[in-house]
N, C-alpha and C positions, 0 to 999 in steps of 0.2 A: 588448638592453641593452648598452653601452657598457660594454668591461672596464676599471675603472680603472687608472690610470696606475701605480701602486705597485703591485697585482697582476701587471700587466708586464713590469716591472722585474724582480720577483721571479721570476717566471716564467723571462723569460731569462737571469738568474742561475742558475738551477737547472738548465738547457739544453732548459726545456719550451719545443716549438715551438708556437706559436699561431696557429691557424688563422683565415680568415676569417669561420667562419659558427662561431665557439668560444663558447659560453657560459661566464659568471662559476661555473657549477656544475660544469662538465666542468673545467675552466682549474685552480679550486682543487682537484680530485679528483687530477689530473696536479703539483700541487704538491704533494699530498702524499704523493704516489708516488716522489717526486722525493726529497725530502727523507727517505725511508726512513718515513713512516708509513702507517697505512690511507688509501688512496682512502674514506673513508667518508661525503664531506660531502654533506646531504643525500639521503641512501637509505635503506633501511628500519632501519638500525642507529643512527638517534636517537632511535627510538620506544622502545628498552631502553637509552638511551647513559649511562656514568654521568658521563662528561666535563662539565666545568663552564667557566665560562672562565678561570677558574685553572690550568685543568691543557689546555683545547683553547682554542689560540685562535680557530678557526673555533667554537665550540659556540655562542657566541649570536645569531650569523645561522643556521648551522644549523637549529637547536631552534627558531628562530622563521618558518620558513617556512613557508607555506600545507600542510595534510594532508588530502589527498582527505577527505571528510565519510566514506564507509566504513570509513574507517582508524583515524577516532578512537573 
């Protein structure tokens, strides 16, 4: 998948270097690393997360990502 272009941006603003083979999930993990919050976008901490997209603005791509069928 193609990191979008504001992700980018953003990324490089924050001084995160982006790799060739980076996925949009690692990319935003390192953005919010970056920005002093949890690395937590999509891992197993949106299975208890109470973030909403009021308060994370990653949470509703998060929250809506595919969940191994065991998991649910």
């Amino acid at each position: 998948m193609k990191i979008p272009a504001e992700l980018s941006i953003r990324a490089i603003t924050n001084g995160v270097f982006i790799t060739k083979n980076m996925t949009v999930t690692r990319l935003v993990r390192h953005i919010q690393d970056a920005e002093g919050g949890t690395p937590c976008f999509r891992t197993d901490v949106r299975d208890s997360c109470p973030e909403t997209s009021d308060t994370c603005e990653w949470a509703d791509e998060c929250k809506d990502a595919l969940i191994a069928q065991w998991k649910r």
